[in-house]
C-alpha positions as CSV (number, residue, x, y, z in Angstrom):
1,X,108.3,111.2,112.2
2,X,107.0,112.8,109.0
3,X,103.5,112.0,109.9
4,X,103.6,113.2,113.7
5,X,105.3,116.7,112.1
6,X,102.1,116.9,109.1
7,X,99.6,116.5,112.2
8,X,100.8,118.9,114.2
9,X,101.5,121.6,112.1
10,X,97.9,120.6,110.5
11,X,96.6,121.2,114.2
12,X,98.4,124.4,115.1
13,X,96.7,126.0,111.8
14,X,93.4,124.7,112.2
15,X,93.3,126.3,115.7
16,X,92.9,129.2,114.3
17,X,89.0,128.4,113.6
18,X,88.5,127.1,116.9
19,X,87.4,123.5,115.9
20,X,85.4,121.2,118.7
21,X,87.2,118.6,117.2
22,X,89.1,116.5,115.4
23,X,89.2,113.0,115.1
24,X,91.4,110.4,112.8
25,X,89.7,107.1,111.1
26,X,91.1,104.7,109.0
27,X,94.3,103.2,109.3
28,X,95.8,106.3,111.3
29,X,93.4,105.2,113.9
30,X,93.2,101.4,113.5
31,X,96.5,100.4,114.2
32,X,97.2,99.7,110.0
33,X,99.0,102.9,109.0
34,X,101.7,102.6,106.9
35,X,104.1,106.0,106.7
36,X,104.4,107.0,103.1
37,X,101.3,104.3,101.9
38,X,98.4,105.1,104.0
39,X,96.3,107.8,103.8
40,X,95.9,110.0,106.7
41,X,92.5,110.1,107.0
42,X,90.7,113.1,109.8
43,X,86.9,114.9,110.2
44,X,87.4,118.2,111.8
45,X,84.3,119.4,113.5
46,X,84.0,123.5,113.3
47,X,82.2,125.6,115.7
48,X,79.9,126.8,113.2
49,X,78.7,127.3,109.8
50,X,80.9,126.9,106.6
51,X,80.7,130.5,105.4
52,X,82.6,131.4,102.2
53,X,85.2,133.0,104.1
54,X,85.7,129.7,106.1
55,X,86.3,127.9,103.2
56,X,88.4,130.5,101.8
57,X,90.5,129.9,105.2
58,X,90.5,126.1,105.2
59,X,91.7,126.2,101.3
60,X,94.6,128.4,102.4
61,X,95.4,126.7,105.2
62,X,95.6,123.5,103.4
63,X,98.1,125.3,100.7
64,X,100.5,126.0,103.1
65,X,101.1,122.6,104.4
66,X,101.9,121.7,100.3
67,X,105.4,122.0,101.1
68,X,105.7,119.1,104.2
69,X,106.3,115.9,103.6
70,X,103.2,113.1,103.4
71,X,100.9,116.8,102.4
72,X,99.6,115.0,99.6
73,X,98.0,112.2,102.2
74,X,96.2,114.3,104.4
75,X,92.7,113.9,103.2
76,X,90.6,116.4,106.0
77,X,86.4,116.1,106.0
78,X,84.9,119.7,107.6
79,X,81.4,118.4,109.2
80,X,79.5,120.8,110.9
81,X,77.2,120.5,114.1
82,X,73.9,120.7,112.7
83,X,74.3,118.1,110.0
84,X,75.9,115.2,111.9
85,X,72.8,113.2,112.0
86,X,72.4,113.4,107.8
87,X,74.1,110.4,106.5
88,X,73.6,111.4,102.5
89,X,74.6,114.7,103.5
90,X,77.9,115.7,101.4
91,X,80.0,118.0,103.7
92,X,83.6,120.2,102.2
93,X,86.3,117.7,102.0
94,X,90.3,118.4,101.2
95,X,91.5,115.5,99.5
96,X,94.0,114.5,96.4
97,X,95.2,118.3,96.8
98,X,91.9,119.6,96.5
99,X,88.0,120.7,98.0
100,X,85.3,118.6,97.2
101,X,82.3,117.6,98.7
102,X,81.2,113.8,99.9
103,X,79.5,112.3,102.8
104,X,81.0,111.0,105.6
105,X,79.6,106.9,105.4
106,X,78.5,104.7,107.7
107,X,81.6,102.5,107.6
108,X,83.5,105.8,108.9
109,X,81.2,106.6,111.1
110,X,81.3,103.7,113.2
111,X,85.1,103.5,112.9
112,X,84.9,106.6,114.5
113,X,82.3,104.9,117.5
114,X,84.6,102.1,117.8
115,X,87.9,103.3,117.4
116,X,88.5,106.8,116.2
117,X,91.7,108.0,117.6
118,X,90.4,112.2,118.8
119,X,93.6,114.8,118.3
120,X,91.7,117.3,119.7
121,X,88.2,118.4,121.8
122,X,85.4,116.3,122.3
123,X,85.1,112.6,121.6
124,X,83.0,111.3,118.6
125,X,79.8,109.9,120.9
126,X,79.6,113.6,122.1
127,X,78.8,114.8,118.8
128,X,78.7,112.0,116.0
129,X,75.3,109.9,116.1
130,X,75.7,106.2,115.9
131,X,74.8,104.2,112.8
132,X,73.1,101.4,113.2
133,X,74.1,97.9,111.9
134,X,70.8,98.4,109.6
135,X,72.1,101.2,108.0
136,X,76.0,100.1,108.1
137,X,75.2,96.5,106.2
138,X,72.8,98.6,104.0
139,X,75.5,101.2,103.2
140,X,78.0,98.1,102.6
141,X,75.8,96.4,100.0
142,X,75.2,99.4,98.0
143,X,78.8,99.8,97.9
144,X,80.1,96.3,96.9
145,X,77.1,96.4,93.9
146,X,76.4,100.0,92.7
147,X,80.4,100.8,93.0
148,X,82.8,98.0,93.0
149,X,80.7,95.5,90.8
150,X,80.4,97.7,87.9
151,X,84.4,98.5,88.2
152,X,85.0,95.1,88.1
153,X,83.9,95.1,84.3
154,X,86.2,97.8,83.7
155,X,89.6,96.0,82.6
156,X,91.8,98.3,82.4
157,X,91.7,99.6,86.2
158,X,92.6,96.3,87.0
159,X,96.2,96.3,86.0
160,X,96.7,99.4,88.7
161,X,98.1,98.2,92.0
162,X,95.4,100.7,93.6
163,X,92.5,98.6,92.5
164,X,93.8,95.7,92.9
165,X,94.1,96.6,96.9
166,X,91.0,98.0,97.4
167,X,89.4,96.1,95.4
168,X,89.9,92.9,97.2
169,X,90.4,94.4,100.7
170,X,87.1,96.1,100.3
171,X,85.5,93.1,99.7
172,X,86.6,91.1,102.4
173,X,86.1,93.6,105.0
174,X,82.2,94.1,103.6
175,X,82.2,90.3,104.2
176,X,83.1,90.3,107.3
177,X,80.7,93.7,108.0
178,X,78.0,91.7,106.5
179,X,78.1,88.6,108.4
180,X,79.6,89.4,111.8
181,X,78.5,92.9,112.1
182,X,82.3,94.1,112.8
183,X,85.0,96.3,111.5
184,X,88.6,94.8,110.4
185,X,91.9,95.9,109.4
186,X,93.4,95.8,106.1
187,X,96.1,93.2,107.5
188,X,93.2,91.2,108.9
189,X,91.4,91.3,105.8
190,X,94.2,90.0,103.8
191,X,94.8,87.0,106.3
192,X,90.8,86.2,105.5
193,X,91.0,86.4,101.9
194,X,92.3,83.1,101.0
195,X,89.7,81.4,103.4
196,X,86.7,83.7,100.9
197,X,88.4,81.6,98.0
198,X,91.0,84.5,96.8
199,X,93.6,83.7,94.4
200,X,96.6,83.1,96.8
201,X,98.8,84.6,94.6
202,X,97.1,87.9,94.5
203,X,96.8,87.9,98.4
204,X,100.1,87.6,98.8
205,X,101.1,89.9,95.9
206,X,99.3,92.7,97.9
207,X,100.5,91.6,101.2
208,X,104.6,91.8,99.7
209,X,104.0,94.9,98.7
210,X,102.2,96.6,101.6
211,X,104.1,95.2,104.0
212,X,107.7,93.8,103.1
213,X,108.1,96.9,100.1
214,X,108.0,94.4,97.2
215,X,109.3,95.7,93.8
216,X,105.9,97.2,91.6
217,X,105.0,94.2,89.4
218,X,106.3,93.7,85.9
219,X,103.6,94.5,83.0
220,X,103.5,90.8,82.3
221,X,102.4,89.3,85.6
222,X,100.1,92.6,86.2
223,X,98.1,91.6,83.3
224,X,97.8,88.0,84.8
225,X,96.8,89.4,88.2
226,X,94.0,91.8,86.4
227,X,92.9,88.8,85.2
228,X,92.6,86.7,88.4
229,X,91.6,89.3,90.2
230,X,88.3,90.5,88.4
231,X,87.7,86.5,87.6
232,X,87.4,86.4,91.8
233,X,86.0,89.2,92.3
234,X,82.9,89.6,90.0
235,X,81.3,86.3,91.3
236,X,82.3,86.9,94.8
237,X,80.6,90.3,94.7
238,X,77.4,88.7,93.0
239,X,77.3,86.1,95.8
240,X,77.4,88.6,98.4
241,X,74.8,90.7,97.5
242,X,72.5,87.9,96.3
243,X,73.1,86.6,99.8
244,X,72.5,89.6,101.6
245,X,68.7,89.7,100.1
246,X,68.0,86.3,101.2
């Protein structure tokens, strides 16, 4: 498979840094991955210290695998040993074909705890610090309000498949998060949306083309499903964080 052949030639390279680890999250790890749709989504842990020849290294090294298939989806964050416990902390990140730097949240974090999938060296509880469910439903509200409220006023996003995914997943798994305290799926999420008052045909406009490789929609009925979509979701995101204060 193209994604077992990305991994291990991803692997092989990075060996020559000597990583303690590296660990996948996500869908790669959760049982949800899609080949060709889902992201592949790893933390590496290096020995030591980022230096500027590290980097240097990790940029080349990320060039080479350009020309294998599913390259693009390989999205890699490089968190070193003495900065674990830092939650705001933005550590080097290769993602969308390029380095960046972001944190590493708490929702990853305890997909890691609960059911990060390690490709190589030590597990995540030997070096990853737990979040606690404080600081997970904190990190979720800030999320849903400061991030995904504001987009929601931003029409033109809307009419993007891409948004229209996340946008709704995201919202019912911080629902769940919120009130159960637990991690789901995007297929579980989906199931669950229609029970959170989601327009059914937006759920299943999502599901058809995740899962059954439904045609992209025609401009006409993307338009409509912008439409339904933010009409859902605002509300639903204001009733969430109002309830999460109460």
């Amino acid at each position: 498979m193209p994604t077992d052949a990305l991994l291990d030639r991803f692997l092989h390279e990075l060996m020559a840094l000597d990583p303690l680890a590296v660990w996948a999250h996500g869908s790669l790890a959760g049982g949800d991955y899609q080949e060709g749709r889902s992201d592949l989504d790893l933390i590496a842990v290096p020995a030591g210290p980022l230096t500027p020849r590290t980097v240097w290294r990790l940029a080349k090294l990320h060039a080479r695998l350009r020309a294998e298939p599913l390259a693009a989806r390989l999205h890699c964050t490089y968190l070193t040993p003495d900065t674990t416990a830092d939650l705001g902390r933005r550590h080097l990140t290769w993602a969308h074909e390029r380095l960046f730097e972001r944190p590493v949240t708490p929702v990853t974090r305890r997909e890691l705890h609960a059911f990060g999938r390690v490709l190589h060296g030590k597990a995540p509880a030997g070096l990853l610090p737990q979040v606690t469910d404080r600081e997970l439903g904190e990190f979720v509200v800030r999320d849903q309000r400061d991030f995904w409220r504001p987009a929601v006023d931003n029409a033109p996003l809307w009419t993007r498949d891409v948004w229209v995914d996340l946008g709704m997943i995201t919202f019912a798994r911080a629902s769940v998060t919120l009130r159960d305290g637990r991690l789901i799926s995007k297929r579980e999420a989906l199931d669950l949306l229609p029970g959170l008052g989601a327009p059914v045909e937006v759920v299943d406009d999502i599901r058809a083309r995740r899962y059954d490789g439904a045609a992209p929609p025609t401009e006409e009925w993307a338009a409509r499903r912008a439409g339904l979509t933010r009409g859902y979701l605002g509300p639903a995101i204001d009733a969430l964080v109002a309830s999460s204060y109460g």
